[in-house]
C-alpha positions in Angstrom: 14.6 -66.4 -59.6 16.3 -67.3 -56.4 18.8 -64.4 -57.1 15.8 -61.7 -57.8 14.6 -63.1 -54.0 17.4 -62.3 -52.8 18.2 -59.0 -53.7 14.5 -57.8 -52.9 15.0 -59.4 -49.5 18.3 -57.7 -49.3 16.5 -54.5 -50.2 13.9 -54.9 -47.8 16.3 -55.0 -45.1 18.2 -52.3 -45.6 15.2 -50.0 -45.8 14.4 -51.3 -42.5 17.6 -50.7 -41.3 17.5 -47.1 -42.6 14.1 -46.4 -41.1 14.8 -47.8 -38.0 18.3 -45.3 -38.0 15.9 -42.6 -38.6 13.7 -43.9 -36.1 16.3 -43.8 -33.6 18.2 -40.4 -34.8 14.8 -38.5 -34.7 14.0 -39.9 -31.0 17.4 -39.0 -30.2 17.0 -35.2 -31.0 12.9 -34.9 -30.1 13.9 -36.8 -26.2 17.2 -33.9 -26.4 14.8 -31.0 -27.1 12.1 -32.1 -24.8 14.5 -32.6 -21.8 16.0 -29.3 -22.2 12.4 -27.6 -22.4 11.3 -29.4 -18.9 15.0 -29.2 -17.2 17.7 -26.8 -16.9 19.6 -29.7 -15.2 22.7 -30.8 -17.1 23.1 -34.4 -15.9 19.1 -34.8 -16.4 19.7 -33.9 -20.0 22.8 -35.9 -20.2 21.0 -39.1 -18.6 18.0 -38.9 -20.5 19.4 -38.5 -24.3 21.7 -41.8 -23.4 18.6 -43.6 -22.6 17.4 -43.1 -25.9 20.6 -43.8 -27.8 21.4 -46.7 -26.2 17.7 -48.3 -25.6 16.2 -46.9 -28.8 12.6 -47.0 -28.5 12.0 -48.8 -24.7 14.7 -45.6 -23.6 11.9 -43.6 -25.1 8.8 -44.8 -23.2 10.8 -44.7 -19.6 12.2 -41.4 -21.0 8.2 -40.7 -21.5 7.4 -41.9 -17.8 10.0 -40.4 -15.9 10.4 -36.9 -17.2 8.6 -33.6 -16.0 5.1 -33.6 -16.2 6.0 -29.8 -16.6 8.2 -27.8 -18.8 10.0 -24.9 -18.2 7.3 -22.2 -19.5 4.7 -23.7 -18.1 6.1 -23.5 -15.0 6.9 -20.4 -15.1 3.2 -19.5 -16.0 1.8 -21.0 -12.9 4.6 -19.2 -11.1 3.0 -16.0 -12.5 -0.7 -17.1 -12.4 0.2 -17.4 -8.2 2.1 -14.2 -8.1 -0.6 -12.5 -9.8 -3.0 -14.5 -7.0 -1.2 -13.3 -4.0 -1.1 -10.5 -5.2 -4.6 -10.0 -5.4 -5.0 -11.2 -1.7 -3.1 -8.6 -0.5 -5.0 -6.0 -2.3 -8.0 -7.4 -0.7 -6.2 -7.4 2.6 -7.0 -9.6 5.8 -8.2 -8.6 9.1 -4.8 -8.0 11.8 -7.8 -10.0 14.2 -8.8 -12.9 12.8 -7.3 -12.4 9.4 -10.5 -12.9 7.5 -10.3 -11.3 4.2 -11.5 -7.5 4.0 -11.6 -4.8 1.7 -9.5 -1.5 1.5 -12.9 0.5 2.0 -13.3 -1.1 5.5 -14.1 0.9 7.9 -13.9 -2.1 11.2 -14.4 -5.9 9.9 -17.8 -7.1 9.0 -16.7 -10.4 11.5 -15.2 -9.1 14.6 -15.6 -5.5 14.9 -12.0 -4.3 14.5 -11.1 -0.9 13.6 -9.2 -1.3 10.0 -9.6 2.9 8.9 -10.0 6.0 10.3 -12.0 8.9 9.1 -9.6 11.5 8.4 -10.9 14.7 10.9 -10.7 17.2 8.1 -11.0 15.9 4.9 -13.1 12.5 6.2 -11.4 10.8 3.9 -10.6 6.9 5.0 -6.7 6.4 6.5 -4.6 4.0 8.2 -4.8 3.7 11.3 -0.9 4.5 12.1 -0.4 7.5 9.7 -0.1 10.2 12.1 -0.8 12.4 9.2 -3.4 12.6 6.3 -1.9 12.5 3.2 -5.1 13.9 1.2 -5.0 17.0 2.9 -2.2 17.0 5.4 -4.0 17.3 8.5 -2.4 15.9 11.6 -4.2 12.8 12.8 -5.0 12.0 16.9 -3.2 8.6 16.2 -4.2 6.5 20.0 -2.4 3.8 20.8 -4.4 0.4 21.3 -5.6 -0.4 24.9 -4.1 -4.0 24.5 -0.5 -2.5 23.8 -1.0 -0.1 26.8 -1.5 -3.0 28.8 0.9 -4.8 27.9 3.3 -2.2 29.0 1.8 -1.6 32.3 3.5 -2.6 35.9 1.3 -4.1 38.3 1.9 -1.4 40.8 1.0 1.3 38.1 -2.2 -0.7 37.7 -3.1 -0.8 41.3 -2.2 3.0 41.4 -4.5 3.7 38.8 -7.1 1.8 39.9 -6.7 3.2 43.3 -7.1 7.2 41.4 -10.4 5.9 39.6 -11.6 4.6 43.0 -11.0 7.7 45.0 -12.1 10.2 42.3 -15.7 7.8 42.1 -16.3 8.7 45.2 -18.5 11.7 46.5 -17.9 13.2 50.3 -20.5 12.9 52.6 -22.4 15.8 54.5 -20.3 16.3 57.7 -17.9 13.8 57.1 -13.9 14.3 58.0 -11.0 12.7 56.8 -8.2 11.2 58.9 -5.9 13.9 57.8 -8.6 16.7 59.2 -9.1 14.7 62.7 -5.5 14.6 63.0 -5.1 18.4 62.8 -7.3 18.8 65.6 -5.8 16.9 68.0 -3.4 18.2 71.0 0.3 17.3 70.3 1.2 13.9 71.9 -2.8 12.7 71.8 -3.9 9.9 70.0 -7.2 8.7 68.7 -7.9 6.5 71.3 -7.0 9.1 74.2 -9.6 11.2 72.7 -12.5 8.1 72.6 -11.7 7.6 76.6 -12.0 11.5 77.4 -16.1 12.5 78.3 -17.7 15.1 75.8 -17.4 18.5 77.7 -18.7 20.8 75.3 -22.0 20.9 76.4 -21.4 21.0 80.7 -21.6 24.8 82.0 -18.8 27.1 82.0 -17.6 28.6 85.5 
């Protein structure tokens, strides 16, 4: 009797050990093929199998705490889904102003008024507004340069000049009035202005 105890305890013991061998071979391979379907790192793959050989089981659950939350496939699926996303914004397009999404259709931005398109002059179709050509029809666009850019470029003394030339070309001559340049015409050579204020008015005294 003692004999048949033995042997059944003898048997129950070495199908533990087998299961827990098969235990530990299967989380050996399923914590290899997991790590190389999150990592492409060598060392990670390296480190994370000898956990599991050497810890059995606990090497599993930190194996199951510290690996990738991510594998490689889905990673690259959320690359795509964000590629696919910006590339969708810049269909939409922003606003060169204050880069508020707008549409290609956009004539000026529904929030500050800038000019996105022009209308093409023959075919009215809508165009960018540096293409010095339309490429519908091929007629030649007036392509202006911004006001901004213009200023930019400006000297200070071209600025005064030009405001200077909008000033003068304002202005309207008077009825009867002379310029400097006229009065000095009429004056004797060597007289001045204030020569002529001293000397009386003799155009209206008698004539001998």
């Amino acid at each position: 009797m003692e004999a048949l105890i033995a042997q059944a305890a003898h048997l129950l013991l070495a199908l533990a050990g087998a299961y827990y061998l098969a235990l530990w071979f299967a989380l050996v391979v399923w914590t290899f093929q997991d790590i190389q379907t999150r990592t492409r790192s060598v060392i990670a793959q390296i480190f994370a199998t000898l956990l599991v050989v050497l810890f059995s089981l606990p090497g599993a659950l930190l194996y199951l705490l510290m690996r990738p939350r991510e594998t490689l496939e889905e990673q690259y699926e959320r690359a795509l889904e964000e590629e696919y996303l910006a590339q969708d914004l810049e269909a939409v397009g922003r606003c060169p102003a204050c880069h508020r999404p707008v549409q290609e259709d956009f004539q000026f931005c529904p929030f500050c008024r800038t000019g996105l398109r022009q209308l093409c002059v023959s075919c009215g179709r809508l165009l960018r507004l540096d293409w010095p050509n339309c490429p519908y029809c091929g007629a030649a666009q007036p392509v202006e340069e911004p006001e901004v850019a213009v200023r930019e470029r400006r000297t200070p003394l071209e600025a005064v000049q030009r405001v200077l030339e909008r000033t003068v070309a304002g202005r309207e001559p008077r009825a009867g009035a002379t310029f400097p340049s006229e009065e000095a015409t009429t004056l004797p050579p060597g007289w001045s202005r204030r020569d002529t204020a001293d000397e009386p008015d003799t155009s209206e005294l008698p004539r001998p």
